[in-house]
C-alpha positions in Angstrom: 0.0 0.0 0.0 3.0 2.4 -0.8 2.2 6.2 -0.8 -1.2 5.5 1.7 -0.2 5.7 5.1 -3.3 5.3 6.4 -4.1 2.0 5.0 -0.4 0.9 5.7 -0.9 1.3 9.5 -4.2 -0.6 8.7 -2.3 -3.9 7.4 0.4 -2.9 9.6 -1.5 -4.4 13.1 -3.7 -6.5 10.6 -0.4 -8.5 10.1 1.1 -8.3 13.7 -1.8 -11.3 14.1 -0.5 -13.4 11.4 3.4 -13.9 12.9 4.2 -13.4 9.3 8.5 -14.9 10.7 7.3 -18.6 10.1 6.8 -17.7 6.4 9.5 -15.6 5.4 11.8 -18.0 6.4 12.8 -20.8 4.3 12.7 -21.4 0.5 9.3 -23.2 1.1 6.8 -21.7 -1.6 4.2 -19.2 0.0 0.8 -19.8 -1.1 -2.0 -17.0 0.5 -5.7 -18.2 -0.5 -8.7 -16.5 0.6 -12.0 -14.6 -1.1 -11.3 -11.9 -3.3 -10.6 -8.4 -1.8 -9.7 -9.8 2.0 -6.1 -8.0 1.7 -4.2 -10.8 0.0 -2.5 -8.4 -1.7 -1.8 -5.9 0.2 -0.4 -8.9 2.4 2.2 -9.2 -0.6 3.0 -5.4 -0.9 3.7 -5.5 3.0 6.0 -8.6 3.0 8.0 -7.2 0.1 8.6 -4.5 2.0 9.9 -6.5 4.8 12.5 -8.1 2.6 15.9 -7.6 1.0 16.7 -7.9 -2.8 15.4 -8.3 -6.1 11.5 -8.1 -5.8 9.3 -8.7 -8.9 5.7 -8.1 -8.7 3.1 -9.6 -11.4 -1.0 -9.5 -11.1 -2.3 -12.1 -13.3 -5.7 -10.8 -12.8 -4.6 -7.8 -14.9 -6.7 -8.1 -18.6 -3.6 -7.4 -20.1 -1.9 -10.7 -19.2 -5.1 -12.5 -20.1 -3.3 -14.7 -22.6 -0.4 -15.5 -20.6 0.7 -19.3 -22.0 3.3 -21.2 -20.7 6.0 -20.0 -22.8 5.4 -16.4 -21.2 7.1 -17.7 -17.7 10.4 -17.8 -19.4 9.9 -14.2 -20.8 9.5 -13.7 -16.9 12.1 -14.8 -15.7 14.2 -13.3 -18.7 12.3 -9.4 -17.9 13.7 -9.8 -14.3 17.4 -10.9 -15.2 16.6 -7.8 -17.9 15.6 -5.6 -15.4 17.5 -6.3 -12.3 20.6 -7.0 -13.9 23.1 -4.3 -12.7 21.5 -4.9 -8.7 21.9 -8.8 -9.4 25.3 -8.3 -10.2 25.7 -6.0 -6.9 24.3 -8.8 -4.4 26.5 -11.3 -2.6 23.2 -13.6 -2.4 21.6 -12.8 -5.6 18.7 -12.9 -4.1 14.8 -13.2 -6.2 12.0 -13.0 -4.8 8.3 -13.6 -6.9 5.4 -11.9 -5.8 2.4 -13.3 -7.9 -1.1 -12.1 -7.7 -3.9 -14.6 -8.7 -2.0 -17.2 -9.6 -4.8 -19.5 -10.7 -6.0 -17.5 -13.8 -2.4 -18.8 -15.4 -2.1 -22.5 -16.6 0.4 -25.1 -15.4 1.5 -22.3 -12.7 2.7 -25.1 -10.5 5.4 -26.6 -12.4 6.6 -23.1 -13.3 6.8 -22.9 -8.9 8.6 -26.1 -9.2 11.3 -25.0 -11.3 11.8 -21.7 -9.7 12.0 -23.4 -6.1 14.6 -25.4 -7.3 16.6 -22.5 -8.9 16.0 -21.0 -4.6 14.0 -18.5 -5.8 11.1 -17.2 -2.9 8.1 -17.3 -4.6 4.9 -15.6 -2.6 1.7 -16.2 -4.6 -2.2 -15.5 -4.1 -5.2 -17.4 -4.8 -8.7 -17.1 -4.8 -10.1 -20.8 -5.9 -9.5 -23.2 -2.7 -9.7 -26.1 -5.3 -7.7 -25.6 -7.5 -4.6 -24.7 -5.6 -4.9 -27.7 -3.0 -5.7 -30.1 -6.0 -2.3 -28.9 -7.9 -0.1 -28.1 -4.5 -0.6 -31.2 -3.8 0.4 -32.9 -7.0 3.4 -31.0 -7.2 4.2 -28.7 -4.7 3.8 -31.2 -1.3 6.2 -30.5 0.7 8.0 -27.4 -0.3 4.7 -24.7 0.0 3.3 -23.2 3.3 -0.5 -22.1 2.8 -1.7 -19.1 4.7 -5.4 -18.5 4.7 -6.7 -15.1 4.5 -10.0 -14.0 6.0 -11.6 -11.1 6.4 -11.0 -9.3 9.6 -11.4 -10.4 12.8 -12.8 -8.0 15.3 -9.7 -8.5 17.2 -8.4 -6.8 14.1 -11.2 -4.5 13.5 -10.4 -3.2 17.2 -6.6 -2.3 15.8 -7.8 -0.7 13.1 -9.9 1.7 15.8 -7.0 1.6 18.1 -7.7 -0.6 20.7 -5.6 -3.0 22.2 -7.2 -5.3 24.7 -7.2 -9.2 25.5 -9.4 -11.5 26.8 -7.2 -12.2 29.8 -7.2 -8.7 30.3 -10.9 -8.5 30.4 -11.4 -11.9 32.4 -8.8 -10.1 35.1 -11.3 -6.9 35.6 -9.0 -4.5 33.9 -11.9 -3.5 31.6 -14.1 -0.5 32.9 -17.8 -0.2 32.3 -17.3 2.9 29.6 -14.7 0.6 28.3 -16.8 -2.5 28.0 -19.6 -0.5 26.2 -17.1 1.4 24.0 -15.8 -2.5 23.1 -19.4 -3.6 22.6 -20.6 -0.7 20.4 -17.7 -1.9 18.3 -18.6 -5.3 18.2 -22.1 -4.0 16.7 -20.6 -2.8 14.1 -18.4 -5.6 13.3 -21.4 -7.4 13.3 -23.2 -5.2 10.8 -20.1 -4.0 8.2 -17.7 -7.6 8.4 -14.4 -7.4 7.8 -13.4 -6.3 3.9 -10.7 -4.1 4.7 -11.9 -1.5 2.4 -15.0 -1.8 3.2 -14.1 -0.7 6.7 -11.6 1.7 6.0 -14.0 4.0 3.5 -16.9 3.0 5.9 -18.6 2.3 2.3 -20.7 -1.0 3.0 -22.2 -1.4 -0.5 -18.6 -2.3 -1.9 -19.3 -5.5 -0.9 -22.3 -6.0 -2.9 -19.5 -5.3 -5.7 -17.2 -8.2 -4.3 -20.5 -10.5 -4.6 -20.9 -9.7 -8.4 -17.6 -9.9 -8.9 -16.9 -12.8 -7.5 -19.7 -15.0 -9.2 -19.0 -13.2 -12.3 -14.9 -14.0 -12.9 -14.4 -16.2 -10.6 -18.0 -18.8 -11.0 -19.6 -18.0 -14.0 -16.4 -17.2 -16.6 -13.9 -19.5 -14.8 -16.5 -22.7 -14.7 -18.3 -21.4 -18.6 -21.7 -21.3 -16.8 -24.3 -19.9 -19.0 -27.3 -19.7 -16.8 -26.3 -16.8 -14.8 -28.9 -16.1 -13.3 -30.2 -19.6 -11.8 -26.5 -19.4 -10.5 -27.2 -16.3 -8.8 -30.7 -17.0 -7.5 -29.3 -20.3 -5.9 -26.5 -18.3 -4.1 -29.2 -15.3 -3.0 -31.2 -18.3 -1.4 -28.3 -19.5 0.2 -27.3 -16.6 1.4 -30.6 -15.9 2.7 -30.8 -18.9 4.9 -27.5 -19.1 6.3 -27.0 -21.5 9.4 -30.2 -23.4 8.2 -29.9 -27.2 7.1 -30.8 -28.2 3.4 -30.2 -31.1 1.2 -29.6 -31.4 -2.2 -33.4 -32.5 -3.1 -34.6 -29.9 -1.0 -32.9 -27.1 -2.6 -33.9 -28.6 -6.2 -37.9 -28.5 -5.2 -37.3 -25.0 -3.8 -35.0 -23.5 -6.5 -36.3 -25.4 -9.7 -32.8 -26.3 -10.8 -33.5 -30.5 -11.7 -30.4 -31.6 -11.5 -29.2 -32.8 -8.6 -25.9 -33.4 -9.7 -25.9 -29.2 -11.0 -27.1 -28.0 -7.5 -23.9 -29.8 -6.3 -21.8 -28.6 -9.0 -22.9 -24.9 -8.2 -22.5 -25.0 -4.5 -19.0 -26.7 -5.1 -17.8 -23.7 -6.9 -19.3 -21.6 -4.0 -16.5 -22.8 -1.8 -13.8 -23.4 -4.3 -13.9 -19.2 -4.5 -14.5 -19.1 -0.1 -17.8 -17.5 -0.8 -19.9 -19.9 0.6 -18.7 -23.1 3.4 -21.0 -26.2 4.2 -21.3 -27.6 7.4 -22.3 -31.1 7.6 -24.3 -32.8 10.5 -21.8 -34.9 12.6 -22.0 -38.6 13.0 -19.4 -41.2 13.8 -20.7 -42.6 10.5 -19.1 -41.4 7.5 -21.6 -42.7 5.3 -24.5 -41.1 7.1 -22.9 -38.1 7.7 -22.2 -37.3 3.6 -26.3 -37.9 3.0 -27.4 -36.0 5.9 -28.4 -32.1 5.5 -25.6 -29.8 5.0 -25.6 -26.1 6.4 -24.4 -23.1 4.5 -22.6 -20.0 5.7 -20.9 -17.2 3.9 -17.4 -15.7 4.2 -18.4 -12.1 5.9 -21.5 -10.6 7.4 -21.9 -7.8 5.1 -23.5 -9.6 2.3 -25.9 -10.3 4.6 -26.5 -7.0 4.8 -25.9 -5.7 1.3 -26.7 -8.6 -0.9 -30.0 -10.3 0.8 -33.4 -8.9 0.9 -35.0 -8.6 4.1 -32.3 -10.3 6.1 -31.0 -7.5 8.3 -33.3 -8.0 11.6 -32.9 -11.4 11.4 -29.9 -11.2 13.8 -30.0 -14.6 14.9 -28.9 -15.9 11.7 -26.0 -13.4 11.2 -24.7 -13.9 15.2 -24.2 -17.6 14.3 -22.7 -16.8 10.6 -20.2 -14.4 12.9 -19.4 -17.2 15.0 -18.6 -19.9 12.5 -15.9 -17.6 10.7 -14.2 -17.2 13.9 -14.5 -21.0 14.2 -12.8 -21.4 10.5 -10.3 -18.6 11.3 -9.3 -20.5 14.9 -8.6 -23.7 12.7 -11.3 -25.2 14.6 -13.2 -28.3 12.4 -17.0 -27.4 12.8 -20.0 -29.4 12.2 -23.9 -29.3 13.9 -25.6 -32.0 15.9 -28.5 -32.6 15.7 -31.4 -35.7 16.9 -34.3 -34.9 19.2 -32.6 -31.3 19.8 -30.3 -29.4 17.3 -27.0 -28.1 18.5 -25.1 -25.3 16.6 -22.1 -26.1 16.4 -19.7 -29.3 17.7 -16.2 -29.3 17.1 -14.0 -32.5 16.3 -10.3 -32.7 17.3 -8.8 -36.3 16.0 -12.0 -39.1 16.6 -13.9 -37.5 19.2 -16.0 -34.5 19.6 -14.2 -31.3 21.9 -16.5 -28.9 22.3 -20.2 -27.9 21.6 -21.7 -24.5 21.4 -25.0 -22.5 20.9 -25.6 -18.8 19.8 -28.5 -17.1 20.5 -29.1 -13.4 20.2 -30.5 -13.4 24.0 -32.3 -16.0 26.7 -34.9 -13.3 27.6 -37.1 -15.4 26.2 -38.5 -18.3 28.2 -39.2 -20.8 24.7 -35.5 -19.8 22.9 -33.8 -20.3 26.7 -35.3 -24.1 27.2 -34.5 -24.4 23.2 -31.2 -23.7 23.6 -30.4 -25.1 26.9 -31.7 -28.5 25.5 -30.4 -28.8 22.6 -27.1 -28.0 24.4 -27.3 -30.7 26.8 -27.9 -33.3 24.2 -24.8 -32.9 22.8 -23.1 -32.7 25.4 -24.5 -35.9 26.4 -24.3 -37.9 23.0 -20.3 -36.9 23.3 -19.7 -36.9 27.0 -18.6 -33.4 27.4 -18.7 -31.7 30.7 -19.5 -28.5 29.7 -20.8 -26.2 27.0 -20.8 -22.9 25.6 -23.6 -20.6 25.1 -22.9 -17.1 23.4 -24.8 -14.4 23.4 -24.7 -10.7 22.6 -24.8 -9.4 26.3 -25.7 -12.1 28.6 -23.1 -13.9 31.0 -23.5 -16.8 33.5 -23.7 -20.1 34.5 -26.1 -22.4 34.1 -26.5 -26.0 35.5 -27.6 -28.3 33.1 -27.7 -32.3 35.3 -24.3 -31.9 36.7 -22.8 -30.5 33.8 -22.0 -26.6 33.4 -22.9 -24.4 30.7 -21.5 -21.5 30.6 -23.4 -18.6 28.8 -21.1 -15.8 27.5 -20.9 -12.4 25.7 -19.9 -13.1 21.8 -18.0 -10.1 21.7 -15.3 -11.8 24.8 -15.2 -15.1 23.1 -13.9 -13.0 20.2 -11.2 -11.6 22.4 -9.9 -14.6 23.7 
């Protein structure tokens, strides 16, 4: 972000989170995949800057490299010894370093990495199809690539872009005061509403995301995949979107969105995730085989196209709480699914074979109906997987709550965030 100082400082303490060392060290490829315009490459820009010789920039999203074939990567590598020649012969190391925007637009782009990690040159490189670089990393780049996935921002790093440092230890300890905590919390509303595009947030324009949506199913869905029916593409992803932490399967989304394929439905909602616009949950159960027929749910990348893309979703702030919460889940590394039998559960969490944790969100327990709902639902899981404890988060509320001998502990979303 040369020449803007205030978005530096932006990326600045947006990176401080990622403990970018680990992946500047090494000769190990860098791969950085995430949804388009979540600051992969200003990420780039910013690790550039943080590093010594020759640096050589390319965006293969730029319509003027539309063409690119594989012959081009020698005329690459030929521009830079070009360009660079007199600094090359300077350095002691010799030193290159490839920084490569959208690398999956470009075909056979991993055996191009190949030979260029062998030749110990860095290459850093962004993606925005999930797909298609674990499919080819791991035919030919296992091994000798670090991945870093890029999401939106956290509200931890919302709060450094408002300049506030705070923990969750440092909350839990009391060091918090009351015009603090509702500062924090008017924050965390916020979040909540805008999500975390890093433009988005630093013009405070929210209807740039509704942009990223069309975008996104345009070049990266509809051109990349040669989809013609564009707009039963788009209505299935507006339904989606529009139901967000609810289960569907495949036969129910074909009476509901016409579409008579089966096979298409799946086909459409696959290239939903490969581009991170869209993530299914699946039900849990210690059967495999069940567990890929049962109901899937869907949740989206970031909150605001909740907000800018679906009709008549922005009071329904149940369903956006819980979208919050599973993109923390994803960007904690955690492995999310939902339970549910007599009683539904939100979210469980697997670690290895057995189930760690379980966890509701609810806007509030004011109300007696929601309260027992949750409460019970809860307690089943925490019963089918023998967990003594559970997790129920809310916007305000805080407590405990005995539930048969096991505790469930009921706690502000906006904390659990911070911890």
């Amino acid at each position: 972000m040369t020449g803007d100082k205030k978005s530096y400082f932006i990326f600045k303490d947006f990176i401080a989170i990622l403990d970018l060392e680990r992946y500047l060290r090494g000769n190990e490829i860098v791969i950085i995949s995430g949804i388009r315009r979540c600051g992969k490459s200003s990420l780039l820009k910013l690790i550039a800057g943080q590093l010594e010789g020759v640096k050589f920039y390319v965006d293969f999203d730029d319509i003027r490299l539309a063409n690119f074939e594989v012959k081009n990567f020698q005329d690459l590598q030929d521009l830079v010894t070009e360009l660079y020649r007199e600094e090359l012969d300077k350095s002691e190391t010799g030193q290159v370093y490839y920084f490569l925007d959208e690398i999956q637009n470009v075909p056979l782009w991993e055996r191009w990495f190949n030979n260029l990690y062998k030749e110990s040159k860095k290459v850093f490189a962004t993606g925005s199809n999930s797909q298609l670089l674990s499919s080819e990393i791991s035919t030919f780049l296992t091994g000798r690539n670090k991945v870093l996935r890029l999401f939106p921002f956290s509200f931890k790093e919302f709060l450094r872009l408002k300049g506030i440092e705070i923990t969750g230890e440092e909350i839990e300890a009391g060091l918090l005061t009351s015009s603090g905590k509702a500062e924090i919390f008017s924050y965390f509303l916020e979040y909540f509403e805008s999500g975390g595009f890093p433009l988005v947030l630093k013009s405070g324009d929210l209807e740039l995301s509704r942009g990223y949506f069309e975008d996104i199913l345009t070049k990266d869905v509809l051109v990349r995949y040669n989809i013609k029916e564009g707009k039963v593409l788009k209505d299935l992803a507006l339904f989606l979107l529009s139901n967000v932490g609810r289960a569907h399967s495949y036969p129910t989304l074909r009476n509901i969105t016409g579409i008579k394929s089966l096979s298409t439905i799946k086909n459409y909602i696959d290239y939903f995730r490969n581009v991170f616009l869209l993530y299914q949950v699946p039900r849990f159960d210690y059967s495999l085989k069940k567990q890929k027929v049962s109901s899937s749910k869907i949740y989206t990348v970031d909150n605001s196209f909740l907000k800018t893309v679906v009709f008549n979703f922005s009071e329904n702030k149940g369903q956006r709480l819980e979208n919050l919460v599973f993109v923390e889940l994803l960007r904690r590394e955690k492995e999310p699914y939902y339970h549910s039998e007599k009683k539904e559960c939100d979210f469980v969490l697997r670690e290895g074979l057995r189930v760690s944790e379980a966890i509701q969100v609810s806007v509030n327990l004011n109300n007696p109906e929601t309260k027992k709902r949750e409460i019970e639902g809860l307690k089943e899981a925490m019963e089918a997987y023998k967990l003594d404890s559970g997790l129920i988060l809310t916007l305000e509320e805080e407590g405990t709550l005995d539930a048969g001998g096991r505790e469930i502990v009921v706690k502000p979303v906006w904390k659990w965030f911070l911890e």
